[in-house]
C-alpha positions as CSV (number, residue, x, y, z in Angstrom):
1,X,-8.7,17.4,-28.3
2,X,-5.7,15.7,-27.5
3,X,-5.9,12.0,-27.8
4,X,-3.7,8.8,-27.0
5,X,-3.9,5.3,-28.5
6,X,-3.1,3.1,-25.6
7,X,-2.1,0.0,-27.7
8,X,0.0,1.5,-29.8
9,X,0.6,4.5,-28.4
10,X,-0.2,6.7,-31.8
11,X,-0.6,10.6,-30.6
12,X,-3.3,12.1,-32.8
13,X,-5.8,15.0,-32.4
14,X,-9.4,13.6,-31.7
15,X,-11.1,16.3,-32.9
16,X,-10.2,15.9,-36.7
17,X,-9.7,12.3,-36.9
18,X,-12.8,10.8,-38.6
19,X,-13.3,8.3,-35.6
20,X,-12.3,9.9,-32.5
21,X,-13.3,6.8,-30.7
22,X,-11.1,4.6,-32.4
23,X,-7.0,4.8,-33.5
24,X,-6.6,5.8,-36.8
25,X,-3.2,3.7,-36.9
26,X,-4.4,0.2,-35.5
27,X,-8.1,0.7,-34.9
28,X,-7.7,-0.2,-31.2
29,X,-10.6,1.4,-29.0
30,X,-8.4,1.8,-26.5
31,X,-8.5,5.4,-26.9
32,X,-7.8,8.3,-24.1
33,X,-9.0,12.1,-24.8
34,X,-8.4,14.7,-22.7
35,X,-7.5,18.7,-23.6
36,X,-4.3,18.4,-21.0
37,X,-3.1,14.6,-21.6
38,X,-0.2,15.7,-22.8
39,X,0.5,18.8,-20.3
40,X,0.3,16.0,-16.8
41,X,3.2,14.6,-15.4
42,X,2.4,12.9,-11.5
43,X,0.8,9.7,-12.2
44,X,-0.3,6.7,-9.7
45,X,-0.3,3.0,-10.5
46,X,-2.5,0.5,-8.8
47,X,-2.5,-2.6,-9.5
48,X,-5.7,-4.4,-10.0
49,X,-6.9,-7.1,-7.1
50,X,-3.2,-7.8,-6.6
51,X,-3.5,-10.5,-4.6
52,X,-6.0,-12.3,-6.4
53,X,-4.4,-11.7,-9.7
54,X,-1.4,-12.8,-9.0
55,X,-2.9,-16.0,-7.9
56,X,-5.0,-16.5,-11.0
57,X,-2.1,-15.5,-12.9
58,X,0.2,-19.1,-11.1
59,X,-3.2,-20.9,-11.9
60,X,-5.2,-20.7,-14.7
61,X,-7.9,-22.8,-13.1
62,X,-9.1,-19.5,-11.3
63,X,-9.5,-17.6,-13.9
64,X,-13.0,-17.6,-14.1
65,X,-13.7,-18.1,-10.6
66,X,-14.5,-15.8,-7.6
67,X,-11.3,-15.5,-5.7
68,X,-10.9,-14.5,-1.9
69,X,-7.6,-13.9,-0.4
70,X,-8.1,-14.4,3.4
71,X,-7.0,-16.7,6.3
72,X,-10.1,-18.8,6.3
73,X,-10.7,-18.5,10.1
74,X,-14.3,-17.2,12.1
75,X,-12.8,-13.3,12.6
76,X,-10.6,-13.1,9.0
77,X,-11.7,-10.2,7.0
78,X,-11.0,-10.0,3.2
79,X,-7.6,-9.0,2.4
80,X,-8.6,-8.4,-1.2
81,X,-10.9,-10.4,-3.8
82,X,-11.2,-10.5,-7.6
83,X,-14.0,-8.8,-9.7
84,X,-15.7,-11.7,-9.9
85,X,-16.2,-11.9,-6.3
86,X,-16.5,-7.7,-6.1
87,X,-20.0,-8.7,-8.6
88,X,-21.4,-10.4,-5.8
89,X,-20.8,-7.7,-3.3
90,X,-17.5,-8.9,-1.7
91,X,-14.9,-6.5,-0.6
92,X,-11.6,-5.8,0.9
93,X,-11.8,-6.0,4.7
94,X,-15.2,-7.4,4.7
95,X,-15.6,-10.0,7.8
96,X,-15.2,-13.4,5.5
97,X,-18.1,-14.5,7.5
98,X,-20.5,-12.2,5.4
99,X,-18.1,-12.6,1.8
100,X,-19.4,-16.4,2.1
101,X,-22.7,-15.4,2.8
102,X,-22.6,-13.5,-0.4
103,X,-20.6,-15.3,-2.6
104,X,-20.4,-19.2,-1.2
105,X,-19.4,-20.5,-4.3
106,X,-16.1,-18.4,-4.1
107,X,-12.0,-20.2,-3.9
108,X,-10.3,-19.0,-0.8
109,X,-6.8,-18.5,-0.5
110,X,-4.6,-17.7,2.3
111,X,-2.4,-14.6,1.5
112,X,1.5,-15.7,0.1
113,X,3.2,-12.5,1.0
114,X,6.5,-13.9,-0.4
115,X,5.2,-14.5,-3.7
116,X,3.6,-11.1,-3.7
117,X,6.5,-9.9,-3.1
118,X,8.5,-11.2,-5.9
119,X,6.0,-10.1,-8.6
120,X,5.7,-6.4,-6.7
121,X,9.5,-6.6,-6.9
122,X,9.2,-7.4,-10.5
123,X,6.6,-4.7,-11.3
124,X,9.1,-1.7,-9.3
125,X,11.8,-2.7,-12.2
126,X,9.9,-1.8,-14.6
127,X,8.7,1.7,-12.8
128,X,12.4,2.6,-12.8
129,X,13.1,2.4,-16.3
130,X,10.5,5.4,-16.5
131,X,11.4,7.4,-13.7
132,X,13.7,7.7,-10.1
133,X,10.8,9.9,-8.9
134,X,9.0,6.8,-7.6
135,X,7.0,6.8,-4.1
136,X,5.6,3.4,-3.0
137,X,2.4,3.5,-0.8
138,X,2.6,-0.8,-0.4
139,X,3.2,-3.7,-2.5
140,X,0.5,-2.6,-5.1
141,X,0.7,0.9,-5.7
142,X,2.3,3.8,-5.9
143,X,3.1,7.3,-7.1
144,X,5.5,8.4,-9.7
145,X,6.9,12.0,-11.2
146,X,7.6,11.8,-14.5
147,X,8.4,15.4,-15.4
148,X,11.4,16.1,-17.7
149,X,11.5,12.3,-18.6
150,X,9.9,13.8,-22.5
151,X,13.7,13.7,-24.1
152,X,14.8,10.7,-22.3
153,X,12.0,8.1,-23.4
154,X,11.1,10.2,-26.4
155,X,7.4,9.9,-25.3
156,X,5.6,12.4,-23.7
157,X,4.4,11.1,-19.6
158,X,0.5,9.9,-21.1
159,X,2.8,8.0,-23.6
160,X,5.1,6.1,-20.7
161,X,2.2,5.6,-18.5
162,X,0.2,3.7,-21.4
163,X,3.4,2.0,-22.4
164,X,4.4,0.7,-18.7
165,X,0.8,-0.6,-17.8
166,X,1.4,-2.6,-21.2
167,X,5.0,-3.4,-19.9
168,X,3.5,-4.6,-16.9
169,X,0.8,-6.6,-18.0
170,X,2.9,-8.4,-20.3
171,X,6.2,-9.4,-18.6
172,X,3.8,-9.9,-15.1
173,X,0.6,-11.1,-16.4
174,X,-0.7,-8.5,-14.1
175,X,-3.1,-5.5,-15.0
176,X,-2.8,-2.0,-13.3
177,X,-5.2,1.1,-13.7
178,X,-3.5,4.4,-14.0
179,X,-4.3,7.5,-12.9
180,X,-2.3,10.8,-14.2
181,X,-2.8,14.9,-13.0
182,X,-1.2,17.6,-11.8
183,X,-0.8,16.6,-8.0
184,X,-0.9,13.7,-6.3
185,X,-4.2,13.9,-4.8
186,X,-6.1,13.7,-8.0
187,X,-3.7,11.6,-9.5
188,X,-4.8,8.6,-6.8
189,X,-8.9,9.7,-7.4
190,X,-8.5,9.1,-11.1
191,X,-6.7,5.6,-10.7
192,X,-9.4,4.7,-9.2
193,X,-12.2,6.0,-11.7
194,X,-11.6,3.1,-14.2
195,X,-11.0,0.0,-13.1
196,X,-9.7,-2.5,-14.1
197,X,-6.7,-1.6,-16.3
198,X,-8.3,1.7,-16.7
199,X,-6.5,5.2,-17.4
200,X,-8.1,8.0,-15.8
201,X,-6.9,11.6,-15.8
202,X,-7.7,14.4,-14.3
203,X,-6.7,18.1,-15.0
204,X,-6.3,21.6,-13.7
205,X,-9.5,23.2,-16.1
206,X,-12.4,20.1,-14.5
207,X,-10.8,19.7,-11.0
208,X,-13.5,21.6,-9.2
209,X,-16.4,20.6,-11.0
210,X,-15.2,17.1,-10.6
211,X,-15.0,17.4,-6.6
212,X,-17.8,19.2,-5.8
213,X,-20.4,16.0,-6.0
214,X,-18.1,13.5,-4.9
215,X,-18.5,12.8,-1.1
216,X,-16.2,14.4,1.9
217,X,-14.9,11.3,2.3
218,X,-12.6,11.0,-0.8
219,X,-10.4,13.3,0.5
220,X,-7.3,12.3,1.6
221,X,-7.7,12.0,5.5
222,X,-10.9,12.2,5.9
223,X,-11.3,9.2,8.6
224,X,-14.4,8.0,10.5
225,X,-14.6,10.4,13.1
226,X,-14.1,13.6,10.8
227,X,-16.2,12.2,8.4
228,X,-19.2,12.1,11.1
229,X,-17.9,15.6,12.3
230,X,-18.5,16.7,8.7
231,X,-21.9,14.9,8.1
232,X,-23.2,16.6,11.6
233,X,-22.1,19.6,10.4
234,X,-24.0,19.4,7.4
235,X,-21.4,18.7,4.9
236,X,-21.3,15.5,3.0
237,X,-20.1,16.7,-0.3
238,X,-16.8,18.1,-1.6
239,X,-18.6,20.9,-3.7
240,X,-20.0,22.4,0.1
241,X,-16.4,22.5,1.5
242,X,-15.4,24.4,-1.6
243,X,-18.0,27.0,-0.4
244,X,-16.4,27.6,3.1
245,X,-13.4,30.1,3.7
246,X,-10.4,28.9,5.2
247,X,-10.6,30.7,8.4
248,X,-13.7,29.1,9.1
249,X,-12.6,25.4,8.3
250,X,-9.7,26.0,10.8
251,X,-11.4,27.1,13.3
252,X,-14.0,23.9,12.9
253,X,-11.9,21.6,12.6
254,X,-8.2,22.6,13.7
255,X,-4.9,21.9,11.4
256,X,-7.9,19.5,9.2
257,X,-8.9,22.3,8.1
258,X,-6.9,23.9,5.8
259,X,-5.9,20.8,4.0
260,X,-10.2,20.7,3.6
261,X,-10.1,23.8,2.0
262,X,-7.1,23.1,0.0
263,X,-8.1,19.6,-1.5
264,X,-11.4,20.3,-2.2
265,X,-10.2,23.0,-4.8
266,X,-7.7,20.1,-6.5
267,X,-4.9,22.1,-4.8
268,X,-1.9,19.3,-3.0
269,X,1.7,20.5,-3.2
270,X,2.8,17.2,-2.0
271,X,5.9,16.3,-4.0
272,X,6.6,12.5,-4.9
273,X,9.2,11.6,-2.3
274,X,11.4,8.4,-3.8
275,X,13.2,6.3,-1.6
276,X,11.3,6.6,1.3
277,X,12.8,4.3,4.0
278,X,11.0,1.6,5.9
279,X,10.0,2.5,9.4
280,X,9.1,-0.8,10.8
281,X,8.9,-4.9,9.8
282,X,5.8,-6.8,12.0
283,X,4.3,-9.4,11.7
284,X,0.8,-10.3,13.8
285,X,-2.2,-12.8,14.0
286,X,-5.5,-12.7,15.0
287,X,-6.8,-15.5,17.1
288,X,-10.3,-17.6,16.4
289,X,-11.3,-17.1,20.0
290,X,-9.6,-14.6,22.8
291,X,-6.6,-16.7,24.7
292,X,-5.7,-15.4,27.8
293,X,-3.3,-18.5,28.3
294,X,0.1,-17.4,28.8
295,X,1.4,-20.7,27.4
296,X,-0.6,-20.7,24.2
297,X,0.2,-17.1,23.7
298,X,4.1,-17.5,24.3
299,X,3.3,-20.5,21.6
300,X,2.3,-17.9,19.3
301,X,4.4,-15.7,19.9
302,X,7.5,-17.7,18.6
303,X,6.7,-18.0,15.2
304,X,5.2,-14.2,14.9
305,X,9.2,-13.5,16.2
306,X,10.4,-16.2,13.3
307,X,8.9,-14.6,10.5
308,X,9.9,-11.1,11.7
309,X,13.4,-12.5,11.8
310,X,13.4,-14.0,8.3
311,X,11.9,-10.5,6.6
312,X,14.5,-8.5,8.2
313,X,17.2,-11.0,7.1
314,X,16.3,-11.0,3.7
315,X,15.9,-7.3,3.5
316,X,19.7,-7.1,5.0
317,X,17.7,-4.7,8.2
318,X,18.2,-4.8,11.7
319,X,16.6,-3.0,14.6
320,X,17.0,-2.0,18.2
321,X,13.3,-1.3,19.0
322,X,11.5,-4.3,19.9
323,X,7.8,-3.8,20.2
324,X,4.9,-6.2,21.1
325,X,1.4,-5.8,20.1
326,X,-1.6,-6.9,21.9
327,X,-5.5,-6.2,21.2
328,X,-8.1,-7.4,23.7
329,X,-11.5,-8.9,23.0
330,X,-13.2,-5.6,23.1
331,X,-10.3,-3.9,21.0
332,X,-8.3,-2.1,23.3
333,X,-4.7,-2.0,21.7
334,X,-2.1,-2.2,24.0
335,X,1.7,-1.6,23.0
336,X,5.0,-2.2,24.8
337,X,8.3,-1.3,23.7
338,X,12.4,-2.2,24.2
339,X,15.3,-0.5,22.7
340,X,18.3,-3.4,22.3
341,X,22.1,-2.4,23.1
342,X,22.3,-3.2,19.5
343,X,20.7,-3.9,16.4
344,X,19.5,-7.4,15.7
345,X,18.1,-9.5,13.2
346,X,17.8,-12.9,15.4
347,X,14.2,-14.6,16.0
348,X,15.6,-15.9,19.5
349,X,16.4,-12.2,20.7
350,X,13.5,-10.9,19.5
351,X,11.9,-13.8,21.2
352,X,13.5,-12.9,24.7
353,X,12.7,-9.5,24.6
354,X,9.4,-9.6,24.3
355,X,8.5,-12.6,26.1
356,X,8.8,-11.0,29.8
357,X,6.6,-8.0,28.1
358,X,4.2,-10.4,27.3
359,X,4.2,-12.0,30.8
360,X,3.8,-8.8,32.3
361,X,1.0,-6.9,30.1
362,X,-1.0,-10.5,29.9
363,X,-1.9,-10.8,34.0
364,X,-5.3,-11.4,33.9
365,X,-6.5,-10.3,30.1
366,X,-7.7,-12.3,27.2
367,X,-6.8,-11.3,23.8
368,X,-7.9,-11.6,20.2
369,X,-4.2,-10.9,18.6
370,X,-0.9,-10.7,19.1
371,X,2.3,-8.6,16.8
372,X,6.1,-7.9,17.2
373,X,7.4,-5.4,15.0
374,X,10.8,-4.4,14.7
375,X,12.2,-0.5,14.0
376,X,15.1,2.0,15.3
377,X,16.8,0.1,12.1
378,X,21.1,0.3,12.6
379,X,23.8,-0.8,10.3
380,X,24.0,-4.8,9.6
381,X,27.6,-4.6,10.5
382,X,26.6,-4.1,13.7
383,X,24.3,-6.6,14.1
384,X,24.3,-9.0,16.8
385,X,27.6,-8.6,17.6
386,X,29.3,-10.7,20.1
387,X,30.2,-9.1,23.8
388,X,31.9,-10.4,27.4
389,X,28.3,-11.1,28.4
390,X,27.0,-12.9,25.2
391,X,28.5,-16.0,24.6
392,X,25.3,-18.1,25.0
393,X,24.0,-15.1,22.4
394,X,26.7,-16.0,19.9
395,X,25.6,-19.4,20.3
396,X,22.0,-18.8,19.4
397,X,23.2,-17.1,16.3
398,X,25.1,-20.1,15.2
399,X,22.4,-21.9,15.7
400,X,19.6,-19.9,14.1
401,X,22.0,-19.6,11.0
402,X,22.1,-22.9,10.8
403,X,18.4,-24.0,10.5
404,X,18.4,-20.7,8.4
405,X,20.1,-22.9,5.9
406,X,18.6,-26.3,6.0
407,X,15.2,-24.3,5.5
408,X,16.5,-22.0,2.4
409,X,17.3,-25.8,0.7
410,X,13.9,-28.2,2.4
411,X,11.6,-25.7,3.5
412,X,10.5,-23.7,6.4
413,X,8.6,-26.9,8.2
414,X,11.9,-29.0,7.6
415,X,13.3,-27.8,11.4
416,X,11.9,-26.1,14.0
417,X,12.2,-25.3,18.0
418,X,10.0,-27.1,20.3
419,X,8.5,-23.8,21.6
420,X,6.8,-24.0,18.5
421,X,4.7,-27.0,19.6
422,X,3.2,-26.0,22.6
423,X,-0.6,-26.5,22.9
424,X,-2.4,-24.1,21.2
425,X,-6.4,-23.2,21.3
């Protein structure tokens, strides 16, 4: 049996070393066996609490603590939590109502997407010194391809995984568990099977043994709805689907179907797609109680429209397609959309586009949140251009720059419009 020495990453065969369970270089545990380590190449990373742990890692006073990262409000869920807090029962998009019922002597934290940002920024470096073949799924995670890297690194992809999740956990103080296969599928089951900084893997020989007693619900796409359509029908584990022909999953459950017969066998010919482009920037918020105020809700709508601005700014992006979010207080979402002339990046146009969408969809309705989200991205050079019509629009841009810059050097609360201050609920 092939085997793998995650501290030092010393290759040796487990089968005729005199302690398989232990390195016979440096004696670390941290030992991985499996018969095809060194034959699997697609690999996800996921980091470990992210959230959390990057806050824990900026104060060491945490450390031992239970950490929730949540707005603390009366409708927040649980954006993530530490494993101290998991211990207790907490988890990620739990109503915080019931994580302080659980755990009440847990730290809460409002999420710091820029920080998280930086260290994800920090953590994709180091991914690209392995590999180009890299797919992020969000801040945290993601998939990477390492086939034909062998003569590059000099390591086999077992031997780069273990080295990067060291990488990362020293330059970032941040742990990640590590899941490697043949497909992507099973590659994002087994980051999952040993947390945290675990490293899972999963191969082509167990794949259907290992599926069949997990539930339906592991595989990729299985949502609510199918999942009761499954259950009704009687099928609540993997292993039952792998009993079913694919005719007969089609016609049950339409397109669904085949990609149930096909993932329940450990069969995804998904490829690792790198440099996937972003579709979208939004921001939103969630309100304590429903507002129905068109004041309050123009109120919050300016600084929703602010931070939208500031992402796509310092991503360099700019969209046409304005679009404003809405959910009532019994959770009917309602969208509304506006394609721009040209692309912007401005907080005061996205402001003035949306706001008569606002007035319009709010007649009469109370909500429980509000979003604008930007997409239809164009060139930069383009960008809120000056025209014949826009003078007062060039104006705004100076202006905007402007606090732009006295914010970069004393802080977004240094400056702000007095839109911003209306009364609020």
């Amino acid at each position: 049996m092939q085997a793998l020495c995650r501290h030092c990453l010393t290759l040796f065969d487990a089968t005729a070393a005199t302690e398989a369970h232990r390195c016979p270089k440096c004696r670390s545990p941290r030992v991985l066996r499996h018969d095809e380590l060194f034959s699997l190449s697609l690999a996800h990373v996921d980091c470990d609490a992210f959230y959390a742990a990057v806050e824990k890692r900026d104060d060491p006073s945490l450390a031992d603590k239970p950490l929730i990262i949540s707005h603390d409000s009366a409708r927040s869920v649980v954006s993530t939590c530490c494993y101290i807090a998991r211990m207790s029962g907490v988890r990620s998009a739990m109503p915080l109502f019931k994580a302080k019922r659980l755990c009440p002597q847990a730290v809460i934290l409002p999420p710091d997407m820029m920080k998280y940002r930086a260290a994800s920024k920090e953590i994709h470096k180091l991914f690209q010194k392995l590999t180009p073949d890299i797919e992020p799924l969000s801040l945290d995670e993601a998939f990477l391809d390492l086939a034909g890297t062998d003569r590059l690194h000099h390591r086999n992809p077992a031997q780069s995984m273990a080295w990067l999740a060291r990488e990362i956990q020293k330059e970032t103080g941040i742990t990640v568990s590590v899941g490697l296969s043949y497909n992507k599928y099973l590659a994002k089951l087994a980051s999952d099977l040993d947390k945290p900084n675990g490293f899972a893997v999963i191969g082509r020989a167990e794949a259907t043994s290992f599926l069949a007693p997990r539930p339906v619900s592991d595989i990729w796409g299985v949502g609510k709805a199918l999942y009761k359509k499954l259950v009704s029908d009687g099928i609540t584990t993997i292993g039952q689907l792998q009993h079913r022909e694919e005719a007969d999953l089609v016609r049950r459950y339409g397109v669904m179907g085949s990609r149930l017969y096909n993932l329940s066998r450990g069969q995804d010919s998904r490829k690792v797609t790198a440099n996937q482009e972003t579709k979208s920037i939004s921001a939103e918020t969630t309100f304590l109680t429903d507002i129905g105020d068109l004041d309050i809700l123009l109120a919050r709508l300016w600084p929703l429209c602010e931070k939208v601005s500031k992402r796509l700014k310092t991503t360099e992006m700019a969209g046409k397609t304005i679009t404003l979010k809405l959910k009532t207080g019994n959770f009917q979402t309602i969208t509304r959309s506006h394609s721009l002339g040209q692309p912007t990046q401005l907080a005061e146009t996205l402001y003035r586009c949306v706001k008569p969408m606002l007035e319009k969809a709010a007649e009469g309705k109370n909500f429980r949140l509000i979003g604008v989200g930007v997409s239809s991205f164009g060139k930069l050079a383009d960008a809120d251009r000056p025209t014949l019509l826009s003078s007062g629009d060039d104006r705004s841009k100076q202006v905007e720059t402007a606090v732009d810059r006295l914010r970069a050097k004393f802080g977004d609360r240094v400056i702000g419009k007095g839109r911003g201050l209306a009364p609020r609920k």
